[in-house]
C-alpha positions as CSV (number, residue, x, y, z in Angstrom):
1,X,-26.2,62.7,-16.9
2,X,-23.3,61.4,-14.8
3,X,-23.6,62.3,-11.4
4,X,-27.6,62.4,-11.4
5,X,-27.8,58.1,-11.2
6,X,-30.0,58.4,-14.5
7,X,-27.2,57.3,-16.9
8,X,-26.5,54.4,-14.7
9,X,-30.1,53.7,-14.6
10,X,-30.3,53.5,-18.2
11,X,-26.9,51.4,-18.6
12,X,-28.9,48.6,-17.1
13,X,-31.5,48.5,-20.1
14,X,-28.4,48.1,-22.8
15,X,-26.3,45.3,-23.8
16,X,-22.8,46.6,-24.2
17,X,-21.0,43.7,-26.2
18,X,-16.9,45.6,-25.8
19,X,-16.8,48.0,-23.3
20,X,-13.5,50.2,-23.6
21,X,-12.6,51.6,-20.3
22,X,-9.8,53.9,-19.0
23,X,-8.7,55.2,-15.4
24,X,-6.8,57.4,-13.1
25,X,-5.1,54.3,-12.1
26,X,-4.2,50.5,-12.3
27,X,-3.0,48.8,-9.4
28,X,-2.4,44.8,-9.8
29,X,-4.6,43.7,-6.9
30,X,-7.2,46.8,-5.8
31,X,-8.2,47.3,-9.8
32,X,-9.1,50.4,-11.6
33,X,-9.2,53.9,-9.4
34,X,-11.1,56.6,-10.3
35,X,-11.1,60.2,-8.3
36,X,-14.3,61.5,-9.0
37,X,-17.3,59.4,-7.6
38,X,-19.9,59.9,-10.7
39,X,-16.6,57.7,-13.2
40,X,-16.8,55.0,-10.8
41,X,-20.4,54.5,-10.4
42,X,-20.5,54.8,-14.5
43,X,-17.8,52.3,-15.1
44,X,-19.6,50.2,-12.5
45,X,-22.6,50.3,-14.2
46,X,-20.7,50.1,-17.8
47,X,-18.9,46.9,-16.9
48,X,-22.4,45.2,-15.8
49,X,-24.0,46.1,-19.0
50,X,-20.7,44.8,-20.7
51,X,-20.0,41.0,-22.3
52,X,-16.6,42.4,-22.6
53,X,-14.4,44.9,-20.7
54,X,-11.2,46.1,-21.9
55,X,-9.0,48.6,-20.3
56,X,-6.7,50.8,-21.9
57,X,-3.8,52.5,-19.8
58,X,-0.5,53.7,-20.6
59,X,2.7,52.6,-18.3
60,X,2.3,55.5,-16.1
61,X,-1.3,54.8,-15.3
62,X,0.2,51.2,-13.2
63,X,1.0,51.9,-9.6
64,X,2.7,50.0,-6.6
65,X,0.7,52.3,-3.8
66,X,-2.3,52.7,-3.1
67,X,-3.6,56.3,-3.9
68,X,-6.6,57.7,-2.5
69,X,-9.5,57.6,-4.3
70,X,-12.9,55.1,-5.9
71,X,-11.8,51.3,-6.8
72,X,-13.4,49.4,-8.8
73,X,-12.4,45.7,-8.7
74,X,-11.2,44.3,-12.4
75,X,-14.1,43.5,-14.0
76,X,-14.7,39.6,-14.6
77,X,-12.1,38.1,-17.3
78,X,-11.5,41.7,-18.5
79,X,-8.3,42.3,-20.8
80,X,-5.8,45.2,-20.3
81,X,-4.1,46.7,-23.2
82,X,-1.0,48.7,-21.7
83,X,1.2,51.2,-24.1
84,X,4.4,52.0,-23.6
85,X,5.2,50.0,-20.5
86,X,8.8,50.1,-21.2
87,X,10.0,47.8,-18.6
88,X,7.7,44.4,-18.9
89,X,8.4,43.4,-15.3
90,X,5.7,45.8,-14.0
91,X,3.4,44.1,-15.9
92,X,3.4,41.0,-14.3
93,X,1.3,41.1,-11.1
94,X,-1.5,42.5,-13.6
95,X,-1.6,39.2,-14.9
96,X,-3.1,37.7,-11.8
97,X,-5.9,39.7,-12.6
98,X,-6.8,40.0,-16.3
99,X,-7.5,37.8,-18.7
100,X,-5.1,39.0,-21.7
101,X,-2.4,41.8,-20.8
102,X,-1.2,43.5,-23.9
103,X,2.0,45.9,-24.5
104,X,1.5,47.7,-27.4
105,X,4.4,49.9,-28.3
């Protein structure tokens, strides 16, 4: 249904209490990229139809550029659980924008 706007329409009629959200990237300030247009407009509509948003990633998912691609701003007070970030000063500038950054090993 991705792709054809119906499973975005039908997000909006569905109360999502944790919503538990990856992507192709995580950049401190531009948020969570996505390459292909139909993730963004479903995480778009996931994260309005969410009371809370998570993100997963893993350490190589955080970037310093800015790669082509679909943003999506951080969600509202979302939290980001990050594994295996190995060195704990990249996470820092996430913190400006999330709520609770974990680093689970």
């Amino acid at each position: 249904m991705a792709g054809t706007g119906e499973a975005e329409r039908l997000l909006q009629h569905v109360s999502i209490d944790t919503a538990f959200i990856s992507a192709d990237a995580v950049h401190p300030v531009r948020g969570l990229l996505e390459v292909d247009t139909d993730q963004i407009a479903l995480k778009e509509a996931v994260v309005r139809s969410s009371r809370r948003v998570v993100v997963l990633a893993d350490s190589s998912k955080i970037v310093e550029h800015v790669p082509a691609g679909y943003w999506l701003p951080w969600p509202t007070d979302c939290e980001l659980v990050v594994e295996d970030t190995g060195d704990g000063g990249r996470l820092g500038p996430l913190r400006h924008n999330v709520r609770t950054v974990v680093s689970a090993p």
